[in-house]
N, CA, C and O atoms as CSV, one atom per row, in Angstrom:
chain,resi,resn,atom,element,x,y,z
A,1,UNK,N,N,0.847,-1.193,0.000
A,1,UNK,CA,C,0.000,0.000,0.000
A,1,UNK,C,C,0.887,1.249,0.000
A,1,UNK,O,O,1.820,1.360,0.795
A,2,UNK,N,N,0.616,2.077,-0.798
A,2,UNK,CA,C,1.687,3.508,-1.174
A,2,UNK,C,C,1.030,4.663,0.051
A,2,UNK,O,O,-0.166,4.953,0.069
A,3,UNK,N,N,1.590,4.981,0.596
A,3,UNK,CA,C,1.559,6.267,1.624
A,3,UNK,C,C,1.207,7.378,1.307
A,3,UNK,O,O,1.798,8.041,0.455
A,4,UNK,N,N,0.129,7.789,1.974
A,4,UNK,CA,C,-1.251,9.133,1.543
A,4,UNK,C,C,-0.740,10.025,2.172
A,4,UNK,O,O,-0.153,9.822,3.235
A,5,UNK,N,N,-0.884,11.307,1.567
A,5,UNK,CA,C,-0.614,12.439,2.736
A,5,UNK,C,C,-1.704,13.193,2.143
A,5,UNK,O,O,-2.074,13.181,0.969
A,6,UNK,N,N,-2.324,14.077,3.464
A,6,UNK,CA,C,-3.336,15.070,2.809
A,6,UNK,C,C,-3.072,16.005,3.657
A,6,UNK,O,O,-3.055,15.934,4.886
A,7,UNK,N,N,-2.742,17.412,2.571
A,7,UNK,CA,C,-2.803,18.654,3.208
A,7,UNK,C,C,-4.262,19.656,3.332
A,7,UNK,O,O,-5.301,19.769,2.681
A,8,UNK,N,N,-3.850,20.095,4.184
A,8,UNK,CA,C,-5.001,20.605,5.118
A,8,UNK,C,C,-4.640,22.060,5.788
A,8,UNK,O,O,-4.124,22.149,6.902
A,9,UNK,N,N,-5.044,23.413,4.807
A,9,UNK,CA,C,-5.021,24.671,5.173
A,9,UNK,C,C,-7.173,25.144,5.732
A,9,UNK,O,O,-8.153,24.509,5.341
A,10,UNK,N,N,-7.183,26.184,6.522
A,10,UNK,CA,C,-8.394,26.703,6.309
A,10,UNK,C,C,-8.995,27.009,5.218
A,10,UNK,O,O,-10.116,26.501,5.190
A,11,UNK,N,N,-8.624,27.909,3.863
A,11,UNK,CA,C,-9.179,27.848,2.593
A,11,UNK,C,C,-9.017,26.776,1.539
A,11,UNK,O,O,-9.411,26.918,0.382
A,12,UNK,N,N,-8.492,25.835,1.944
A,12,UNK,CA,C,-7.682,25.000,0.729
A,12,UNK,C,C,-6.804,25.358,-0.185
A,12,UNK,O,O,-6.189,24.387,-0.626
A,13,UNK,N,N,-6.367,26.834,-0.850
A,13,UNK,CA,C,-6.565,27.625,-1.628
A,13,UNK,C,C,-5.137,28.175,-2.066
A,13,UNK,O,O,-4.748,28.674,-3.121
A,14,UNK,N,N,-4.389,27.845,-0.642
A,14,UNK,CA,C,-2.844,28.703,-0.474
A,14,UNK,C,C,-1.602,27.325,-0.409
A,14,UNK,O,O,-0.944,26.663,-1.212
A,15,UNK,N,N,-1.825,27.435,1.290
A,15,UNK,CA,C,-0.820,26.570,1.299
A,15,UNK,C,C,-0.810,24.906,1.061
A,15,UNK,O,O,0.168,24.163,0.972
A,16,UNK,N,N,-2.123,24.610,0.995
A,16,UNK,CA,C,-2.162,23.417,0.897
A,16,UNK,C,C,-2.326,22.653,-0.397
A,16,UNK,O,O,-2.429,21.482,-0.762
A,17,UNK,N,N,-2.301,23.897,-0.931
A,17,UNK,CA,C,-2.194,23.549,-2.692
A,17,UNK,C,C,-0.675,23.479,-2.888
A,17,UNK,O,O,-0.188,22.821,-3.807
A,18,UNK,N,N,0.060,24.164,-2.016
A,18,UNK,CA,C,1.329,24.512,-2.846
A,18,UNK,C,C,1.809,23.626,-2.397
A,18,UNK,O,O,2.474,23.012,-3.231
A,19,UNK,N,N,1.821,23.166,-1.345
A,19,UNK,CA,C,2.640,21.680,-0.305
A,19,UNK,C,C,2.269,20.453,-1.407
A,19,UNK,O,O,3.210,19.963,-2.031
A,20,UNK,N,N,0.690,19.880,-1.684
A,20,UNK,CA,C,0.091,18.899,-2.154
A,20,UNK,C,C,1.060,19.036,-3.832
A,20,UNK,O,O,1.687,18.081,-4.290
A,21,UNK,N,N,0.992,20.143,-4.388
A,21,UNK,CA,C,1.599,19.980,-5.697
A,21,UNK,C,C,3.077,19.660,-5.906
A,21,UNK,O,O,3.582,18.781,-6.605
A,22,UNK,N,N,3.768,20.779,-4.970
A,22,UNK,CA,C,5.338,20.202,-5.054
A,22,UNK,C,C,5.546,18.848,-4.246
A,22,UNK,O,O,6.588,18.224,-4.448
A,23,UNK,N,N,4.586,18.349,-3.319
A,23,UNK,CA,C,4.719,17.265,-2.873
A,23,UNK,C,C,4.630,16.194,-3.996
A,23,UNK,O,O,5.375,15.219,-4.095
A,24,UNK,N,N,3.667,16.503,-4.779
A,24,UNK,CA,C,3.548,15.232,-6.442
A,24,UNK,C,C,4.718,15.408,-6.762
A,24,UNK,O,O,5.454,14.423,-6.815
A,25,UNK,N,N,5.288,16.867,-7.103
A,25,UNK,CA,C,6.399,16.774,-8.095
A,25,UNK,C,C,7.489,15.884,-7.581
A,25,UNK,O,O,7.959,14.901,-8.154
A,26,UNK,N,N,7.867,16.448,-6.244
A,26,UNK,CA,C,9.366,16.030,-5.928
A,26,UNK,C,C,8.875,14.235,-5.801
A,26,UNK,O,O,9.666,13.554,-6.454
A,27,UNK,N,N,8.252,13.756,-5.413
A,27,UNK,CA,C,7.683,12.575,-5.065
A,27,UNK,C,C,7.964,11.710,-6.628
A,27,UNK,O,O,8.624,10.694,-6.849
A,28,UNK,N,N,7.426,12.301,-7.250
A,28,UNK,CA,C,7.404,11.545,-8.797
A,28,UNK,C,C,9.283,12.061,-9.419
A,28,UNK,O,O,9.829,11.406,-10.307
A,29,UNK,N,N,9.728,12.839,-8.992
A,29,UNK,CA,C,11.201,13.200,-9.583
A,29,UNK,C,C,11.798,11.667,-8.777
A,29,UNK,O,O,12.699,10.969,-9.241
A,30,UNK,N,N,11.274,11.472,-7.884
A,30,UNK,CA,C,12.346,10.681,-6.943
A,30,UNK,C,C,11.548,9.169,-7.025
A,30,UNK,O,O,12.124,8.177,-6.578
A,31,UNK,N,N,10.036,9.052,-7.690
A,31,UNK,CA,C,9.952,8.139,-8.097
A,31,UNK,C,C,9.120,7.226,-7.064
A,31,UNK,O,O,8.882,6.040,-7.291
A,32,UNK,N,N,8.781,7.780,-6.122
A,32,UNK,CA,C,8.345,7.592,-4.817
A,32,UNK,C,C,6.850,7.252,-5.070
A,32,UNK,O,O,6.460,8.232,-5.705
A,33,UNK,N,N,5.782,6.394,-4.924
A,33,UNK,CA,C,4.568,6.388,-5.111
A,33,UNK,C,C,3.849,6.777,-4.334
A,33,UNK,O,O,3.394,6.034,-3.464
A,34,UNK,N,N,3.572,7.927,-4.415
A,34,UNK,CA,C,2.679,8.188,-2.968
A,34,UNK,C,C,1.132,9.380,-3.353
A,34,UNK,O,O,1.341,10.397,-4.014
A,35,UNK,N,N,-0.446,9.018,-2.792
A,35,UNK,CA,C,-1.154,9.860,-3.340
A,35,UNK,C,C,-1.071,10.946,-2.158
A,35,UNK,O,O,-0.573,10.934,-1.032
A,36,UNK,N,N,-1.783,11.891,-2.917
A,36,UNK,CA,C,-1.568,13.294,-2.457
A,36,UNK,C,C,-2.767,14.085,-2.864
A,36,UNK,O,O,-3.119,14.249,-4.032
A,37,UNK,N,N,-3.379,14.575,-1.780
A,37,UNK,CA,C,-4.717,15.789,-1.919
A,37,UNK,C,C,-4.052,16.652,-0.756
A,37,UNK,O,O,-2.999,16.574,-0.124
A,38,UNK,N,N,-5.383,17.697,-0.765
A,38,UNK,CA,C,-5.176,18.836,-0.338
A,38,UNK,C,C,-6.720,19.177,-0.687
A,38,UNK,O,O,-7.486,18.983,-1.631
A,39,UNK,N,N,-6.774,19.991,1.002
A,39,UNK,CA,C,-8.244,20.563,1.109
A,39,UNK,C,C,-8.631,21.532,1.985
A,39,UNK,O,O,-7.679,21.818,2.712
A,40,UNK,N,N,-9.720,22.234,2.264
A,40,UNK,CA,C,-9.846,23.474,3.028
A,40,UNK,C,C,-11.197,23.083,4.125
A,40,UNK,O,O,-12.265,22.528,3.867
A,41,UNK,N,N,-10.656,23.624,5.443
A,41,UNK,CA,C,-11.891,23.563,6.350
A,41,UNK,C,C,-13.235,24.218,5.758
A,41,UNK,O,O,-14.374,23.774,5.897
A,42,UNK,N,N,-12.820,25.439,5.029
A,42,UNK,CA,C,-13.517,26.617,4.671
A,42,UNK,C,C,-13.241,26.672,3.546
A,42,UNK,O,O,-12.520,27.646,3.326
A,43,UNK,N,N,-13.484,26.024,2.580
A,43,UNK,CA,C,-12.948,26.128,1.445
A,43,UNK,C,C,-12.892,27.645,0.260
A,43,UNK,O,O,-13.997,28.098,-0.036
A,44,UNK,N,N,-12.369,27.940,0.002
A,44,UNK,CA,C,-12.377,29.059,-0.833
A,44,UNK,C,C,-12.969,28.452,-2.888
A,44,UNK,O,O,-12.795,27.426,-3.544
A,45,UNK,N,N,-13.609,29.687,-3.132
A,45,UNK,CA,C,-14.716,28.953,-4.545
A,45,UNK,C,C,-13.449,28.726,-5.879
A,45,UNK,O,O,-13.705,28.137,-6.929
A,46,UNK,N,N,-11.977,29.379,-5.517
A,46,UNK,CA,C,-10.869,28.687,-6.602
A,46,UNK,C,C,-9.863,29.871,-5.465
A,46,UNK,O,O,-10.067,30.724,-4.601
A,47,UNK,N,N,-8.304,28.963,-6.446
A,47,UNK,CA,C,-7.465,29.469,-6.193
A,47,UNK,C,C,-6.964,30.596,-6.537
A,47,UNK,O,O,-6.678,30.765,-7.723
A,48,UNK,N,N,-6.711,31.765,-5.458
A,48,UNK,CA,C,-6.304,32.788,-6.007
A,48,UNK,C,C,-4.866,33.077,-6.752
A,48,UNK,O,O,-3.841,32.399,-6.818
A,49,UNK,N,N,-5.231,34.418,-7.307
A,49,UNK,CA,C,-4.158,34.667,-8.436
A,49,UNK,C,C,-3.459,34.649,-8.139
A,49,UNK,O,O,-2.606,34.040,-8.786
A,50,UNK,N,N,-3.134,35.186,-7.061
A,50,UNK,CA,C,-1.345,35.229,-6.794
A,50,UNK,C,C,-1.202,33.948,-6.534
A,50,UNK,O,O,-0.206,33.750,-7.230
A,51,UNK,N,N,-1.522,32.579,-5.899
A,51,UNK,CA,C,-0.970,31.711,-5.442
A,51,UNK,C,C,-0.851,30.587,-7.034
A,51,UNK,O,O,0.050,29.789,-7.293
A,52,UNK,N,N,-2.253,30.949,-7.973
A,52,UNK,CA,C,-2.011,30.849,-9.275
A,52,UNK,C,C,-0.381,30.943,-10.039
A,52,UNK,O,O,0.385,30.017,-10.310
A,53,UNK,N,N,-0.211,32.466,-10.257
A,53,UNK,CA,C,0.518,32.621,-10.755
A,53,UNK,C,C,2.251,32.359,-9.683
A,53,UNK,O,O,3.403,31.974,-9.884
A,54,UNK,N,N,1.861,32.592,-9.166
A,54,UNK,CA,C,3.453,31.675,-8.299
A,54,UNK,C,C,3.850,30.274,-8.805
A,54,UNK,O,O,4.994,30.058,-9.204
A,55,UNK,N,N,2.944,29.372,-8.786
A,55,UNK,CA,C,2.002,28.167,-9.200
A,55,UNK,C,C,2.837,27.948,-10.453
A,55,UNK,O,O,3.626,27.024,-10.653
A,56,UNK,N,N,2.560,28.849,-11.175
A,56,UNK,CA,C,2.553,28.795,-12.599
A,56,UNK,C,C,4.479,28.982,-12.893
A,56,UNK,O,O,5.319,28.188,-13.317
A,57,UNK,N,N,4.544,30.143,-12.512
A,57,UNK,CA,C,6.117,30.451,-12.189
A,57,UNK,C,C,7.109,29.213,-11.982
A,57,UNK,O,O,8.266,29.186,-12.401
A,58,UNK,N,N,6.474,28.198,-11.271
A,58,UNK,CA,C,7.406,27.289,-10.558
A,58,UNK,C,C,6.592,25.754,-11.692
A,58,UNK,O,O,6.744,24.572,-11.382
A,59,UNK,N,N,6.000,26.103,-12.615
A,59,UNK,CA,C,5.850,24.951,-13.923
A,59,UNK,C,C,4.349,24.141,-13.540
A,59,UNK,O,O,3.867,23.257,-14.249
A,60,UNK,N,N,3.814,24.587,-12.422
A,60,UNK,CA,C,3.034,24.310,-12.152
A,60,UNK,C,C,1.436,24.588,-12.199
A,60,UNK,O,O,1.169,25.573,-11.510
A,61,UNK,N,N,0.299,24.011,-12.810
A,61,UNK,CA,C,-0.434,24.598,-13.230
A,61,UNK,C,C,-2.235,24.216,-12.707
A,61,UNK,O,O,-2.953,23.274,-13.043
A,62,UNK,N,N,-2.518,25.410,-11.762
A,62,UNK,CA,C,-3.354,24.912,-10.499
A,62,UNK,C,C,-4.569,25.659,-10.843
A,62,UNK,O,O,-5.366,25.863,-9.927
A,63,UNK,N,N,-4.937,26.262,-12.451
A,63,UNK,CA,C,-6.294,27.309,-13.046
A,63,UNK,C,C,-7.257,26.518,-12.628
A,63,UNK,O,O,-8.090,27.050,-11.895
A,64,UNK,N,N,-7.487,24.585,-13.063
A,64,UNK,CA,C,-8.239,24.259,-13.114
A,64,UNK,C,C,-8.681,23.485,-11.567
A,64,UNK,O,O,-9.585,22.649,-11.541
A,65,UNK,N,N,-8.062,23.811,-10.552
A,65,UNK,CA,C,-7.917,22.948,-8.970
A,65,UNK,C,C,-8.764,23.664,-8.887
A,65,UNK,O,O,-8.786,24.744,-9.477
A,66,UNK,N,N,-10.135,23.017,-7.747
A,66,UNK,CA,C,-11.334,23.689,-7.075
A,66,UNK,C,C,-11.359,23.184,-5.723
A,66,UNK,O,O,-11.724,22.041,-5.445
A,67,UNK,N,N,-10.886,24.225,-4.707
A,67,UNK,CA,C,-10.677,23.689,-3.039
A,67,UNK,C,C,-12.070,22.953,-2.746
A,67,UNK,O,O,-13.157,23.281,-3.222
A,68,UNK,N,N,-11.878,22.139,-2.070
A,68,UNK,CA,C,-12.717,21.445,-1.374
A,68,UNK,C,C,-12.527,21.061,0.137
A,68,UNK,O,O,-11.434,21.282,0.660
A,69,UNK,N,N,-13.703,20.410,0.968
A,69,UNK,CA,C,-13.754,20.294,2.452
A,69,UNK,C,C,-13.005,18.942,2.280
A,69,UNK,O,O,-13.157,18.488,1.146
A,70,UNK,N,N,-12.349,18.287,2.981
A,70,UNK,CA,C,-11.724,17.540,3.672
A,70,UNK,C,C,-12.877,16.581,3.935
A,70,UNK,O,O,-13.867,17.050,4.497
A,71,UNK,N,N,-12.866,14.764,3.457
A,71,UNK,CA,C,-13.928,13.858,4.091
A,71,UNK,C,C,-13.463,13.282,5.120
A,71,UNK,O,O,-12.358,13.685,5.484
A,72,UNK,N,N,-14.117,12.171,5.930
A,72,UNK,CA,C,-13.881,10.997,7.059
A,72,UNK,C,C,-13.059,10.679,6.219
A,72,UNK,O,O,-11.862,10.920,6.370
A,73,UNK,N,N,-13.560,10.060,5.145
A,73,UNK,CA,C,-12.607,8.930,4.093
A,73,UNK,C,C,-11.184,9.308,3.615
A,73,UNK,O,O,-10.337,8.471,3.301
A,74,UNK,N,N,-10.959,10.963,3.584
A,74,UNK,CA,C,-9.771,11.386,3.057
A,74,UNK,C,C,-8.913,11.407,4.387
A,74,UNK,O,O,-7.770,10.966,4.268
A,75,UNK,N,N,-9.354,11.919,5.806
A,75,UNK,CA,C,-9.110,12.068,6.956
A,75,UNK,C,C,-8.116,10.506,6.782
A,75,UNK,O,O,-6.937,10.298,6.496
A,76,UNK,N,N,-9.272,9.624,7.114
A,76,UNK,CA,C,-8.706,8.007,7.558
A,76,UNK,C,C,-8.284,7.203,6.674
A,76,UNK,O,O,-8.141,6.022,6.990
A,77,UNK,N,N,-8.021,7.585,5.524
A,77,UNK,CA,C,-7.003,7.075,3.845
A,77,UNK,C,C,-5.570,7.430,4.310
A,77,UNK,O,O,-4.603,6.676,4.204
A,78,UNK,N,N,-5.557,8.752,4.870
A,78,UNK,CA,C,-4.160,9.220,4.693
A,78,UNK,C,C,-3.007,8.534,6.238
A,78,UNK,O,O,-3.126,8.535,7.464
A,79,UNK,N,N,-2.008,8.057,5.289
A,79,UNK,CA,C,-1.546,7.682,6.336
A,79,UNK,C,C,-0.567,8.921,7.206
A,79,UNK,O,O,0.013,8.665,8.262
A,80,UNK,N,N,-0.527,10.368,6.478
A,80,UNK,CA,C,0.011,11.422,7.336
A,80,UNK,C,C,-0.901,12.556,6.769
A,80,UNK,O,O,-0.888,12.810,5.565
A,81,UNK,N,N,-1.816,13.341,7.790
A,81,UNK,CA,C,-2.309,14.367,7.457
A,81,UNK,C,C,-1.523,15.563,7.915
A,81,UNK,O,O,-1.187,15.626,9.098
A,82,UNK,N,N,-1.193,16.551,7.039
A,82,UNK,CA,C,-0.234,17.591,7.872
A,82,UNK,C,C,-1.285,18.821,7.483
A,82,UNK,O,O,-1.711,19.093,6.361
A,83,UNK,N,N,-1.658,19.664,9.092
A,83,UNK,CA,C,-2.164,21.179,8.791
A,83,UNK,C,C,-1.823,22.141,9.103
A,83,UNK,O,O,-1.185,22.543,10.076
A,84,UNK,N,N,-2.333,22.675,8.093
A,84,UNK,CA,C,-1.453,24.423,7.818
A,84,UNK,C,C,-2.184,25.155,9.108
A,84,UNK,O,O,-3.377,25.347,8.874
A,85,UNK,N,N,-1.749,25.624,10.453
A,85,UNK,CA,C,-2.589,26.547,10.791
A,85,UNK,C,C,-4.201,26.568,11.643
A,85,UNK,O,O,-4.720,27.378,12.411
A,86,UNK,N,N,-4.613,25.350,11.106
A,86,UNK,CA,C,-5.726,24.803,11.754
A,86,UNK,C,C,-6.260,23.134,12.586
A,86,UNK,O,O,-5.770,22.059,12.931
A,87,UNK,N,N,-7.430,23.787,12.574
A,87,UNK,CA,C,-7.857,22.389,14.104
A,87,UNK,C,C,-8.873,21.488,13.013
A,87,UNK,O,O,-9.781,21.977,12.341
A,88,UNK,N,N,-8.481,20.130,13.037
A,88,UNK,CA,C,-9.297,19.292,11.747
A,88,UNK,C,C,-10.581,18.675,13.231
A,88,UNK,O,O,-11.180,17.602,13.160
A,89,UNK,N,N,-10.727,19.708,14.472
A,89,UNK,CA,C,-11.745,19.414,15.083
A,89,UNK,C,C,-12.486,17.555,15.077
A,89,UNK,O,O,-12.028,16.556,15.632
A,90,UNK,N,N,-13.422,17.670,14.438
A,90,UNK,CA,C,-13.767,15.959,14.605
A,90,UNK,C,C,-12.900,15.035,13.964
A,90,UNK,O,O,-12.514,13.959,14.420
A,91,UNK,N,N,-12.582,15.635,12.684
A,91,UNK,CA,C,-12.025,14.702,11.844
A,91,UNK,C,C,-10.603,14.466,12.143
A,91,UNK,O,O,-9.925,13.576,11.629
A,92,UNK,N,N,-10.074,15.593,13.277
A,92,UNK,CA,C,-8.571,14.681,14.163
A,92,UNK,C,C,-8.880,12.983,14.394
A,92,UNK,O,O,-8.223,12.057,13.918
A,93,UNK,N,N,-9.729,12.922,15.013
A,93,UNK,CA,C,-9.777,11.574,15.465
A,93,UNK,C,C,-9.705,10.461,14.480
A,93,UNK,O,O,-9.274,9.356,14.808
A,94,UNK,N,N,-10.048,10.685,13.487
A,94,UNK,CA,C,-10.053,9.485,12.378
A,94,UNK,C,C,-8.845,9.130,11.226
A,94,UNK,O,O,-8.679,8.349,10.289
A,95,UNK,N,N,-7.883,10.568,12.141
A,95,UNK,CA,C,-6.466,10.749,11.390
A,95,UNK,C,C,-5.648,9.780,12.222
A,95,UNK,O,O,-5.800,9.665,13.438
A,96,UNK,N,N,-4.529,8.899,11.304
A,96,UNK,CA,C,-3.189,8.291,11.751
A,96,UNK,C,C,-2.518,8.853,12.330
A,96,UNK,O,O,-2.006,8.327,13.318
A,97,UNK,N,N,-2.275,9.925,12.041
A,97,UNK,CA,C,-1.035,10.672,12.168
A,97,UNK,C,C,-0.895,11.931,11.702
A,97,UNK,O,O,-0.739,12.058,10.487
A,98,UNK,N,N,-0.920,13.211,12.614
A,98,UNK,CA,C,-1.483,14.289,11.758
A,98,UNK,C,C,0.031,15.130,12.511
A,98,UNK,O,O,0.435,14.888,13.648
A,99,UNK,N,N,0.704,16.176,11.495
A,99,UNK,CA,C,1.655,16.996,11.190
A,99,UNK,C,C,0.979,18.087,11.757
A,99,UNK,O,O,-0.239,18.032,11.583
A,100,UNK,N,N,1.421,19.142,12.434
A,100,UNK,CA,C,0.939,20.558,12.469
A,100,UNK,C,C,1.992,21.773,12.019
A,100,UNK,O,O,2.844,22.230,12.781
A,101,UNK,N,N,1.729,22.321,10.304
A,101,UNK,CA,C,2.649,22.971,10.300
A,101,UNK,C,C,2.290,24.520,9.976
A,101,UNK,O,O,2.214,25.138,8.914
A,102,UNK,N,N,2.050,24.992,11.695
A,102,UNK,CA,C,1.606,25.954,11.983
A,102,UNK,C,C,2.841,27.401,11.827
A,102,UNK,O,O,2.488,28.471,12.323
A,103,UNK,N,N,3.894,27.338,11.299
A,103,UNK,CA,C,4.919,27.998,11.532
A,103,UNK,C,C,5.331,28.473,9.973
A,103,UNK,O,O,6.226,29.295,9.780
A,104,UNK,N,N,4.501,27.802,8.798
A,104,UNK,CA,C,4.553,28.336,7.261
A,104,UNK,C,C,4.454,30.325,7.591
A,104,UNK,O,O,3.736,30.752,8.495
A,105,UNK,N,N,5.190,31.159,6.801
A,105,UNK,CA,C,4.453,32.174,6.609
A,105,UNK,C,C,3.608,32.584,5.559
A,105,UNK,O,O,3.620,32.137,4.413
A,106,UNK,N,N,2.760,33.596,6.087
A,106,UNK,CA,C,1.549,33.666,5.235
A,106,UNK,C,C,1.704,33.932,4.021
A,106,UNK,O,O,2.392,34.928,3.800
A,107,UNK,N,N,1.151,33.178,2.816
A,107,UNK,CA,C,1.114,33.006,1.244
A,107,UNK,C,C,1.021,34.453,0.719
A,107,UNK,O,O,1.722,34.843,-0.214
A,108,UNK,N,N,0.147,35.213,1.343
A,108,UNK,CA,C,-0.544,36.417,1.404
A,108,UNK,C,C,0.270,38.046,1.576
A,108,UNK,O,O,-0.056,39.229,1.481
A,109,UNK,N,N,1.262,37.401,1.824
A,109,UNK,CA,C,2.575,38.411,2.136
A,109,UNK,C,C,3.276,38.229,1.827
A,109,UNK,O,O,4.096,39.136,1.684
A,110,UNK,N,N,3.591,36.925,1.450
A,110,UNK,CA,C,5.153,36.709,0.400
A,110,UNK,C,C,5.100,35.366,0.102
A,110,UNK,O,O,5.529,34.581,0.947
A,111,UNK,N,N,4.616,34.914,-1.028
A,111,UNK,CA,C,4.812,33.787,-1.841
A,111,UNK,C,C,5.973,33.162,-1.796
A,111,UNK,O,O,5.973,32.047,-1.274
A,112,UNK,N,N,6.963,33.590,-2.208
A,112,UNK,CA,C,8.017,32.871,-2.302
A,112,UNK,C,C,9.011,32.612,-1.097
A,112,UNK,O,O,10.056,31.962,-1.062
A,113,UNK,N,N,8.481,33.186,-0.321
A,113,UNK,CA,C,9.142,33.039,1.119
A,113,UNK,C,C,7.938,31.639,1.551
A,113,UNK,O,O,8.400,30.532,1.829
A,114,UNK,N,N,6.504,31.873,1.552
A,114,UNK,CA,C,6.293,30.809,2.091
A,114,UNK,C,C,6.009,29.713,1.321
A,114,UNK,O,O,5.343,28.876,1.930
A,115,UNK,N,N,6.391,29.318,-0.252
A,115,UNK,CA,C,6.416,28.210,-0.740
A,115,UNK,C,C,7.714,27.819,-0.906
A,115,UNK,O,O,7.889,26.809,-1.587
A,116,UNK,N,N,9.143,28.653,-0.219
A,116,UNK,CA,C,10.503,27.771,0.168
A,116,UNK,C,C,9.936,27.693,1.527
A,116,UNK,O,O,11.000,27.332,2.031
A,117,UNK,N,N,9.325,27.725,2.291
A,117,UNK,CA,C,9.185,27.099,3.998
A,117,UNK,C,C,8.755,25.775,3.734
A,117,UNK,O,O,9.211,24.709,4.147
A,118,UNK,N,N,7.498,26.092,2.739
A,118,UNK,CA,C,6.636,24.516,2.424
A,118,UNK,C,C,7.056,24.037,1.875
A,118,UNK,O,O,6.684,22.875,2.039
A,119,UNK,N,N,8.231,24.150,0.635
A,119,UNK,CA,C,8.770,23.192,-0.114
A,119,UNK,C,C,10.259,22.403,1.265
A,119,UNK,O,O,10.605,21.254,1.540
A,120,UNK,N,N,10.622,23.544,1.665
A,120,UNK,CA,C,11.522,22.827,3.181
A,120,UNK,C,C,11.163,21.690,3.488
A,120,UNK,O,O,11.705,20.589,3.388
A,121,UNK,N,N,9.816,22.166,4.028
A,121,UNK,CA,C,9.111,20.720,4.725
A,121,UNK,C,C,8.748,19.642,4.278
A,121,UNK,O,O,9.011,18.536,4.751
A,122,UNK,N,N,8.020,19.920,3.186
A,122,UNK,CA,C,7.574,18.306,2.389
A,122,UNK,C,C,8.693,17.780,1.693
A,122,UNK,O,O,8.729,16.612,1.306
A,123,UNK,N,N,9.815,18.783,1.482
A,123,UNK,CA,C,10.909,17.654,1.378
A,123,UNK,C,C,11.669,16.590,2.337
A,123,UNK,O,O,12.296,15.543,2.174
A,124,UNK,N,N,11.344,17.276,3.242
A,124,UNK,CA,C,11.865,16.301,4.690
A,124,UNK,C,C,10.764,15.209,4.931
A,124,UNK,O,O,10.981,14.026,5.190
A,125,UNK,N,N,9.252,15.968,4.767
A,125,UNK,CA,C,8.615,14.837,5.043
A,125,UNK,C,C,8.741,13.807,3.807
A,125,UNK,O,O,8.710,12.648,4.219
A,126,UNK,N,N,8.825,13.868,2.938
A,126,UNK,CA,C,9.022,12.823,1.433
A,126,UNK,C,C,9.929,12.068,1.660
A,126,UNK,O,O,9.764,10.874,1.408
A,127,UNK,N,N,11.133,12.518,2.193
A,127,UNK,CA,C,12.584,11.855,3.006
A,127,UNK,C,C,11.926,10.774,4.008
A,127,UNK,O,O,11.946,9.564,3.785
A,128,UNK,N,N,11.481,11.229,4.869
A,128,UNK,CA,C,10.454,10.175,6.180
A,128,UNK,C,C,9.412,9.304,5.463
A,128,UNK,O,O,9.302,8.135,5.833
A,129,UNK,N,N,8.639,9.768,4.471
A,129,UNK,CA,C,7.940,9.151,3.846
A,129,UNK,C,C,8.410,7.728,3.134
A,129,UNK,O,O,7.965,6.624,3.445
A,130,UNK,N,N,9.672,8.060,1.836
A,130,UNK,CA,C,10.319,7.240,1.106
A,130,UNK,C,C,10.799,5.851,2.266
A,130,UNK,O,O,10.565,4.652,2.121
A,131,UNK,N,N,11.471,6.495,3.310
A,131,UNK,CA,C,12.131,5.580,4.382
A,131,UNK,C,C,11.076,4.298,4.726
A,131,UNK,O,O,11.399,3.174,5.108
A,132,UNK,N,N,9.361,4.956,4.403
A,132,UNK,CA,C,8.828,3.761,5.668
A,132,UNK,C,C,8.624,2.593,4.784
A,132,UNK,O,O,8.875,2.609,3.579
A,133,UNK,N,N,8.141,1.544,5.458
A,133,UNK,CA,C,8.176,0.350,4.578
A,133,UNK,C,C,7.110,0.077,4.207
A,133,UNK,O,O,6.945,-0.891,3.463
């Protein structure tokens, strides 16, 4: 069975798009099988432009992604849920193993400062990931 991770911001919209996508990339560069979503407590109705065009900047192409709420089923699929910032309230409980990476800075003030924090991290976690058996 290949190892789930689902990211988990309040809008869906920012950081948990940008973690979930470079998480595919580097994952598939290195060959690693692993699925990958990303979703919002509060979901926002699409991704905004700036996090778009950052998105886009870095080869990546997120026009057609539409945030969505987080299920039980996505909760208890993933074998690491990591969140941006927020409380997955009920659906903690039905998580394996949940990340809190409350310390990203905000998308909203500087893109590229906080998609090298998030690319930091999911490279370490992909490192922990690749390792398990």
């Amino acid at each position: 069975m290949s190892p789930s991770v689902l990211f988990v911001c309040l809008h869906g919209s920012a950081k948990s798009v940008i973690a979930a996508e470079h998480f595919r990339r580097l994952a598939a560069a290195r060959g690693v099988p692993v699925e990958v979503r990303s979703a919002g407590l509060e979901p926002d109705a699409a991704v905004p432009p700036k996090v778009v065009g950052g998105l886009l900047a870095d080869g990546i192409d997120v026009r057609a992604f539409t945030p969505r709420q987080p299920t039980e089923a996505d909760v208890a699929q993933a074998t690491t849920v990591v969140a941006f910032g927020c409380d997955l309230g009920p659906l903690a409980a039905r998580a394996r193993r949940i990340e809190r990476w409350d310390d990203v800075p905000a998308v909203s003030e500087d893109f590229g400062r906080a998609r090298d924090a998030i690319v930091a991290r999911v490279t370490a976690l992909l490192d922990e990931v690749a390792e398990r058996p």
